[in-house]
Every structure is written in C-alpha cells, then in structure tokens.
N, C-alpha and C positions, 0 to 999 in steps of 0.2 A: 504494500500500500504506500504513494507518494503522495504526500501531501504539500506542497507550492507555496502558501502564502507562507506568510514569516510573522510575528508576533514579538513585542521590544524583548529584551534581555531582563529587563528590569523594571519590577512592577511595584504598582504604587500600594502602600502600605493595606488600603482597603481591599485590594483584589487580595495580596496576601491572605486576609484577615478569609476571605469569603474562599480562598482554598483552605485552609486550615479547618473552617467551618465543613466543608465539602467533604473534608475526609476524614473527622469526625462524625459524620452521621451515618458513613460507612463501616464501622467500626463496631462489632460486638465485642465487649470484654468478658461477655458471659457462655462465647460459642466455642467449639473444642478446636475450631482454626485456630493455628499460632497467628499476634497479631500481625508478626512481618508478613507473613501469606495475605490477613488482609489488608493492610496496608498498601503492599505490592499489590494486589489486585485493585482497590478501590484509583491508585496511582495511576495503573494501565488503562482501566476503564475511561479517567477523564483525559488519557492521551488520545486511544481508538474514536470516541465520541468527539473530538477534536476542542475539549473545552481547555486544553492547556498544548497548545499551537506548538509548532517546529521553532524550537528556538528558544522558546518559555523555559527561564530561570527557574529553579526550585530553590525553596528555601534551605540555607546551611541544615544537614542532618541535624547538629544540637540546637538550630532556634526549632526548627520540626519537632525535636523529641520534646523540648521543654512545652512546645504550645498544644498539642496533645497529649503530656501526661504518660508519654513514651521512654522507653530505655533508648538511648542513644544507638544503643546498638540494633536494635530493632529499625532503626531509621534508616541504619550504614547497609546493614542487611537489606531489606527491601530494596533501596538504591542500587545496591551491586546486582541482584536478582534484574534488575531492570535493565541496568548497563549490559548482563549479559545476553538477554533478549533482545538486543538491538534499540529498545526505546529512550536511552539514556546516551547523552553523551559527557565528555569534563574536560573543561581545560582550566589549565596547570593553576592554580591560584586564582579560581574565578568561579568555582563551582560547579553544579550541576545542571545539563541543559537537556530540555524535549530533543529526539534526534530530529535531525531534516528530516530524514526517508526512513519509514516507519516499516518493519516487519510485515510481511504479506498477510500469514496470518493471522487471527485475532485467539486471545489466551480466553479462557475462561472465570470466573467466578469460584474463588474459593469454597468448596463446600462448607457449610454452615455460618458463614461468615455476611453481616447486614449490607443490605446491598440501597440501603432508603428508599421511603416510598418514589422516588423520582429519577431515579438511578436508572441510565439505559444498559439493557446489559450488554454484554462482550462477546457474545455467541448466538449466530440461528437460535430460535428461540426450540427450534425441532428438536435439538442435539440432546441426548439424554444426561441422566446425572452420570452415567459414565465415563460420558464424554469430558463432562466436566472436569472428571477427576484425573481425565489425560492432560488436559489443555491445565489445568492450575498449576503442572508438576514443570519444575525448571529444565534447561534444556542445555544439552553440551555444546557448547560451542565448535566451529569448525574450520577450517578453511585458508586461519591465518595464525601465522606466529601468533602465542603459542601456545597454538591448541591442541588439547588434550585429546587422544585416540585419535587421531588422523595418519594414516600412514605417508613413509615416502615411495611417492610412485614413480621417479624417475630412474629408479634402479631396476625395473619389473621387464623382465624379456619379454617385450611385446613382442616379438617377431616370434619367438618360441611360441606362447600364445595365439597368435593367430594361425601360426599352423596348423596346431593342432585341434582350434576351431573348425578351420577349413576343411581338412579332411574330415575330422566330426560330420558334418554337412557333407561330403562327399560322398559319403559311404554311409550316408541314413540310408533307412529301409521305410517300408510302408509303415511299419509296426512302430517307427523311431516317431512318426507323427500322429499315436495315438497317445493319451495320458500317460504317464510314467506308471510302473507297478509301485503298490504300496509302499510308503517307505523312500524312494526314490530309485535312481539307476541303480541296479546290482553294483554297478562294474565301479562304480562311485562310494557306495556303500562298505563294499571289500578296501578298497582303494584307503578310505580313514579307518575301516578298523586296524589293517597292518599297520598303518603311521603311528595310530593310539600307542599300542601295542609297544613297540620301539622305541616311541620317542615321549611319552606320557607315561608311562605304567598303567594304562589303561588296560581294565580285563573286559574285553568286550570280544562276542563273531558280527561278522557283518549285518545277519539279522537282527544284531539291538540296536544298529545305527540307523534314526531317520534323517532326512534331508528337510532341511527349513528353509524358508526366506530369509536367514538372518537369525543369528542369536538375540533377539529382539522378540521376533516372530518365535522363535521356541518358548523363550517366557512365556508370550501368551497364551501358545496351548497350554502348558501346564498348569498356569492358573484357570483354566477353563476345563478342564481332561483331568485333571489329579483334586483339584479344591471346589466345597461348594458356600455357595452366597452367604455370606459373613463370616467364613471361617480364619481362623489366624495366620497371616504370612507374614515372618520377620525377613526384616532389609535391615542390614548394615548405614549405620550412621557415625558420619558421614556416608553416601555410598551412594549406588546410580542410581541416575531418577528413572531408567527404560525399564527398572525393577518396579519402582513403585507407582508405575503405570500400568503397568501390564495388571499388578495384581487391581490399584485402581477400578481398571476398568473391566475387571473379578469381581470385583463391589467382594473382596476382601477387608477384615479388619486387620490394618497394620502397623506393625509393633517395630519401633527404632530401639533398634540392639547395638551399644557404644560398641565403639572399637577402640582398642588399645594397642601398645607397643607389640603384642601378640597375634591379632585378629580379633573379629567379632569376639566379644564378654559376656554373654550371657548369664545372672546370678541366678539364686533359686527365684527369687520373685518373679523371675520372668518365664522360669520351669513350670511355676505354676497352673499356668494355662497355654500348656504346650501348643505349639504351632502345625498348621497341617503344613505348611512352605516354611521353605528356609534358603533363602537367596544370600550366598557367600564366592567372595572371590578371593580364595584363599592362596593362592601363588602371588599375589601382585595387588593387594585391594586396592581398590576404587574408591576413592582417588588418594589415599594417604600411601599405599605404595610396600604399605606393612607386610610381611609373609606372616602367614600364620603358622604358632608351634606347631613343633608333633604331638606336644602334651596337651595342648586345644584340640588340635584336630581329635586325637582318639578323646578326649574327652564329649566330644559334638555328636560323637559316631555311636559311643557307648548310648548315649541321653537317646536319639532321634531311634535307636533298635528298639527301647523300649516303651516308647509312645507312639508311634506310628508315624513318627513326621517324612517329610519330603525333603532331602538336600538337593539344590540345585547349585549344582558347584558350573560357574559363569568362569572359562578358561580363557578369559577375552586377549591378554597377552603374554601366556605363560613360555609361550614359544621362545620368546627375546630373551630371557634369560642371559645378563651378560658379562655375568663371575658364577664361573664353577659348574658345577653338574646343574641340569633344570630338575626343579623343584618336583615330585612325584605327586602325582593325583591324588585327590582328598578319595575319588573312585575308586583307585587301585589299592586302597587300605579298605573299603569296604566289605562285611563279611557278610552284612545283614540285608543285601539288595534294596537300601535307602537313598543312594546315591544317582543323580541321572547327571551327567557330564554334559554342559554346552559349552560347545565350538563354535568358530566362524571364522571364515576366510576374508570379512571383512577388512580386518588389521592385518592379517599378514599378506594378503595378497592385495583386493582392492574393493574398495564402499559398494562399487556399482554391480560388482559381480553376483552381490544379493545371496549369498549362500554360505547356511550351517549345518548346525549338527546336534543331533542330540542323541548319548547313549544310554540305553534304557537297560534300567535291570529286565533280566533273561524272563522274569514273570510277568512284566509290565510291557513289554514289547510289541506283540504280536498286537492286540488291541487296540493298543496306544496308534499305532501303522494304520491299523484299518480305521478310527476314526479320523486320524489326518488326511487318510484319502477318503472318507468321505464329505471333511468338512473343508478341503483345499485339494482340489485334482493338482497332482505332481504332472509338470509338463516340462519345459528346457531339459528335453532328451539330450541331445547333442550338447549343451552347454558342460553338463553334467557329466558325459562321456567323454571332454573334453579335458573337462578336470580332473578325472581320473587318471586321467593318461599323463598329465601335466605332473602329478604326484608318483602315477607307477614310474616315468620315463626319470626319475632324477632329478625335474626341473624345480620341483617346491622344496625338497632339501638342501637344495642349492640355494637356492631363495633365500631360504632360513637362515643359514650360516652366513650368506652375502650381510643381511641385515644385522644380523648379530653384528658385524664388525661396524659397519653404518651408524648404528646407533649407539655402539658402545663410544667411538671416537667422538660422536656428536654430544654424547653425555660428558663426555669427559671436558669437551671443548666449553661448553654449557656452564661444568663448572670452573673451569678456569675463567672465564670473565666475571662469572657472578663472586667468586673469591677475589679477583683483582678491583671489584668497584665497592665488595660491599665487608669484604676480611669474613669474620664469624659471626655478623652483624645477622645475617638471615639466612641459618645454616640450611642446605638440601638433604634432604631425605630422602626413601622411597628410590634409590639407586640401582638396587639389583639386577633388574625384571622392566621390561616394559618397555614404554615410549616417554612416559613423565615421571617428572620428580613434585616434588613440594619446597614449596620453600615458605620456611616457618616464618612464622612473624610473632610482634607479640600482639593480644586479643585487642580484639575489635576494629586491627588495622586493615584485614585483608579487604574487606567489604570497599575502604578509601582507596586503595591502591589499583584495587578491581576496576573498578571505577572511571581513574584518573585515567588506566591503562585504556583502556577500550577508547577514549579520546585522543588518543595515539595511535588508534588502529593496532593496539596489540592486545592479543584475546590473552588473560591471567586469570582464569576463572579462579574465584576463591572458594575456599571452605565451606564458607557460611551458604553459600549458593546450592550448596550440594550436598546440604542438614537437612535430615525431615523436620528441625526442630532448633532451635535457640543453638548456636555452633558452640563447642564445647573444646575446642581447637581452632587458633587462627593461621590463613597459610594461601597461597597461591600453589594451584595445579598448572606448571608449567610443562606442554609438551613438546616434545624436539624431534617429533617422527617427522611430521613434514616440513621443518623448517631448514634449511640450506645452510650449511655451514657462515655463510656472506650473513644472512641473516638471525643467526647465532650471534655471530660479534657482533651485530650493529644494532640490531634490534634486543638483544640483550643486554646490554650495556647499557643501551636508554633506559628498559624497563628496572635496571638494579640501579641506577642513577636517582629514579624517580622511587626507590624504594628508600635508598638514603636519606630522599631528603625528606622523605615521612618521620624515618625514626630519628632525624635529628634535632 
C-alpha cells in the first residue's frame, strides 16, 4: 500500500493530546493481550486508516509511556514491533516517523484487546478470529542486511540445478502429470531419509518422511492432524512467530516456555497442565542461538513419554553447524515415538523452492500421509524428482560444506568489526550453528536501536519483537546469510556505531 500525501513532522501540542486520547481508548488493561500487542495494534490501525499520515512524528517513547500510564518499555517495544513491519521509520536524533510507503498488507487486531466504539478495523471484516491471530503475530524480516534466516544464494549451482530440472521435464511420463503418491515423490522421500540418517542421526525409512510446502506449512498440519480446539501448545520465548501462528490459527491455547542458557525451561508449574504440542528448536534456537543440553533434552523426552505430548523439533538451520561435529537430533534420542522432525530446504538451498519435511514416528505415519493427501494433492513431480537427484548426485552435500565455510568466514568477519567498533560493549552470542548471532544489549535498549536501525535500511530485529510477552532479555538478531562480505564491513560498522552511541 503507497500512500502520497505527506503530513508536517511536527505536530501541535492539541493533535498530540487527541492521539494520546486515540490510543487510550484502544487500550484494555483488563484483556489477556499484553498491552504492547495492543498498543502496536491500536498504532497500526490509525496508520492503515490513514489518521497518522507518511511522515507523522510520534511522540518520544517516554512522553508516550508517561501520558498513558505505560512502562517505557512497552512503548520501545510496540515501536520496534512497528519498525519491523515496515510502518515505522527513525532518524538519528529526531525520532520516530509514519513510513512513506506502507506494507501491502494490512495486520490485524489483537485478540481481546479494545478496539473503541469508532475504531475502523485493520482486516476484511470476513477474515475469521483465526485469521486474526495470524495477522497480530510479528513477522521476520527479510531481504536486507541483517536479516535473520535469509540465505546466500549466490553461491547455489544454478547450472547444476537447472539441469537436472531439465531432464526432470525431459523424461516425465504421463503418470509424472498426475498428483504425486501420498507423502510425496518416493525417489525424494528415500533421497532425505538416507541424508537424515548420515548427517542428522535421524532414525527414520522413507515411508515416515512426508513432503510439505515448507517447514511453515508442516507446523500447520500438525497443529491441525495431531491437536484439537483449545488444547495446549508450548513455543519457546523468545522464539518464532511461524510457530505461534500456525498453532494461532489451531485456535490453540499457548503457553510461552522461557529459555535459558540451556534451551527451553520448563518448571513443574508448567508440567502441570501438560501440553499436546511442543515446538523446540533445539540445535540452534530461534532466535537466541542457544543449543540445548543433553541433560534438557533427555529431561523433555522423559516428561513428553509420559503425558502424551507432541515434540516438534523445527531443524531450521542445524545443517550450518560451524565448530565441530553437528549437533545430533532431539529424534534420534527418541525411544518413545514423540518426536516428529521438520526440515526445509528453505535455508539451505533456496525460499522459492517451497519445500520440507516432516519425519513421523513409524505409528503416526501412514495416516498422517493419507490425510495430507487428502487435505493438499502433492503435485511438482518433477521439481521433487529433481531434488532428489540434486541430493542423491552429491550436489546438496557439496552445498553444505561450501556454506559451512561461507558463513563460518562471514561470522567470523561479522565479529571482527563488531569487536573493533564496539570492544565487549555488546558481546555476540549464539555463534555455533546457523546464519545469526545476537548481540546482547543491556534491557530495554534493543527495541531503540531496532528502531533507529531500520531508518538506515538495516533490518536488526530485536528480542522484544520476537516475545510472546514482556522481553525478558534485550538483544539484536543479527543475520549474515545473505549479506556480502562488502556489506558486513560497511553496513556493520554503521549499525555497531549506532549501537555505541546508545550505550554511551
């Protein structure tokens, strides 16, 4: 959505007065939404509706917090939530502004959150509460330094690839252009369980693996296939929002399980009323970057054998691994067939090629298959037989190893500018594994710096953005997959420049 006209920078004390009022009577103190959700939302609603123009200054977070009765940090938080949606922008020493060019499309309404009698809403008025609880959930950014989970694709044998696209299509058959068999291509199928096998400690045969649209699209089913309407799924908090969408829009009840120097913590209070899902990304968490013990894990594995629950262990970047042997499956420790493993070829190969994975225990399987082919006809024959081949021929272990060195050098370069501009000022974390690091801050700063950054055009998601609930750690998720070495030093240096000169 672009919106043209412009609107002054600086408004006169009354308009203030009458947004303060505006979003005040958006505001339930008494509804189970945290207020930054509706805060952020009551915010977005009079951007989309156009009552606070491309351009329109916001008042300083602390005159905000103080004129509604708000924690400062609730204020820094919504703003960063905003900035990284696209509808915020900052420059350096001057605030916070409406963007020019506003997000295509529109967020929804915090569920349970006052929306006032005169309040236009944010969404088709059609879209169910669902939907709602997609659209209110915060979003990863993409695209540009330095954003998180984006891989580098300029290293990616396209040529190897379209080859064996090509032949793929050369050598279809009639039967290559009807729906795929259950589950997906055999020859694709076979093709991740031997990789599991070898390079995961994954115990799986071919027939436990389905084929998805994405590790994304596997959450889904499970929350839909495995859980029924209001039953309990824990996510990881911090931790990814594709998780607490998916179950969302399960019309799930969802329980924010801390994380710690360990992995997800779960105490007895929270055993209490055990969970049917349990969403963990235990090689590499999301987004803090933490492995989780072996003395967690078997403690997770013990607890979930004896209540029934469901582990979804989310493998999103275990593959990068890039000190020492990779980390072994939360799966492959499993004795009690509670574990179902998602994959995707997302991160390690590329976004558009739209394909995962999911290993199902050997009970859960055969069913699981036939209701995804009845609720999603499996079709991209050839794409799929493409990819197999690209995995059987040698070319995705190549891949793998290419990129291990890519990103280990790019992490490492990463931190040598961020140590030459800022010393132990804002150590990195989350090193091991992956594409991104953290970089700590002290509380309540990440949400400013988020902020400031994205007015820079450089994406620094923070923490707080990525809490189901009041951030309990402050930090920047910075990631270095797709960012160009050139753009490592330049653009890192700016953004640990501009980290400086907060903390001093």
């Amino acid at each position: 959505m672009n919106r043209t006209n412009s609107s002054a920078a600086t408004e006169p004390p009354a308009a203030a007065g009458l947004l303060v009022d505006a979003l005040a009577a958006r505001l339930d103190r008494g509804a189970d939404a945290p207020l930054t959700l509706q805060l952020c939302e009551a915010l977005r609603g009079l951007i989309v509706d156009g009552v606070l123009g491309p351009g329109r200054r916001l008042p300083a977070s602390r005159q905000l917090a103080a004129d509604l009765a708000l924690g400062r940090n609730t204020v820094v938080d919504a703003y960063a939530r905003l900035a990284a949606e696209g509808y915020l922008g900052a420059r350096t020493g001057a605030g916070s502004f409406v963007a020019a060019t506003l997000p295509h499309y529109e967020m929804a309404a915090v569920p349970g959150a006052a929306t006032g009698s005169g309040a236009a809403l944010a969404w088709p008025a059609a879209l169910s509460s669902r939907a709602e609880a997609v659209l209110g959930e915060a979003a990863i950014a993409t695209g540009r330094a330095f954003a998180a989970c984006s891989p580098d694709l300029t290293t990616l044998r396209l040529d190897v690839w379209h080859r064996l696209l090509g032949r793929s299509w050369r050598e279809a058959r009639l039967s290559d252009m009807q729906y795929a068999d259950p589950g997906g291509h055999p020859a694709l199928r076979r093709a991740i369980a031997d990789h599991l096998r070898l390079t995961r400690q994954v115990r799986c045969c071919p027939e436990h693996v389905v084929i998805v649209n994405g590790a994304q699209h596997g959450l889904e089913l499970c929350a839909r296939f495995l859980a029924e309407r209001g039953d309990i799924a824990w996510v990881e908090d911090p931790g990814y929002p594709g998780a607490r969408r998916a179950f969302g829009a399960a019309e799930l009840r969802m329980r924010a399980i801390p994380v710690d120097a360990h992995g997800m913590a779960p105490d007895e209070s929270h055993w209490a009323q055990p969970p049917r899902l349990i969403h963990v990304t235990p090689s590499h968490q999301f987004p803090t970057g933490v492995e989780m013990s072996l003395e967690r894990r078997l403690a997770l594995l013990a607890r979930v054998a004896g209540v029934g629950s469901w582990i979804l262990e989310d493998d999103y970047d275990g593959e990068f691994r890039l000190g020492g042997r990779p980390v072994a499956s939360l799966q492959g420790m499993d004795t009690a067939g509670r574990v179902i493993y998602v994959g995707t070829f997302s991160k390690v190969l590329f976004p558009a090629l739209r394909l995962g994975y999911l290993v199902l225990p050997p009970a859960l399987s055969e069913a699981f298959s036939l209701a995804v082919a009845r609720l999603m006809l499996q079709g991209r024959q050839a794409t799929q037989l493409a990819l197999a081949r690209f995995i059987e021929e040698g070319h995705f272990a190549s891949h793998i190893r290419r990129m291990r060195r890519v990103y280990a050098e790019r992490r490492q370069l990463l931190e040598q500018v961020w140590r030459r501009e800022l010393g132990d000022a804002a150590p990195l974390s989350g090193t091991a594994t992956g594409m991104h690091v953290v970089a700590e801050l002290p509380p309540g700063l990440d949400g400013e710096v988020s902020q400031a950054a994205q007015g820079l055009g450089i994406v620094a998601q923070s923490l707080a953005s990525l809490s189901a609930g009041p951030a309990s750690r402050s930090g920047l998720v910075l990631g270095y997959g797709a960012a160009h070495d050139q753009e490592v030093r330049e653009r890192g240096a700016e953004l640990a420049r501009l980290v400086a000169a907060r903390l001093a």
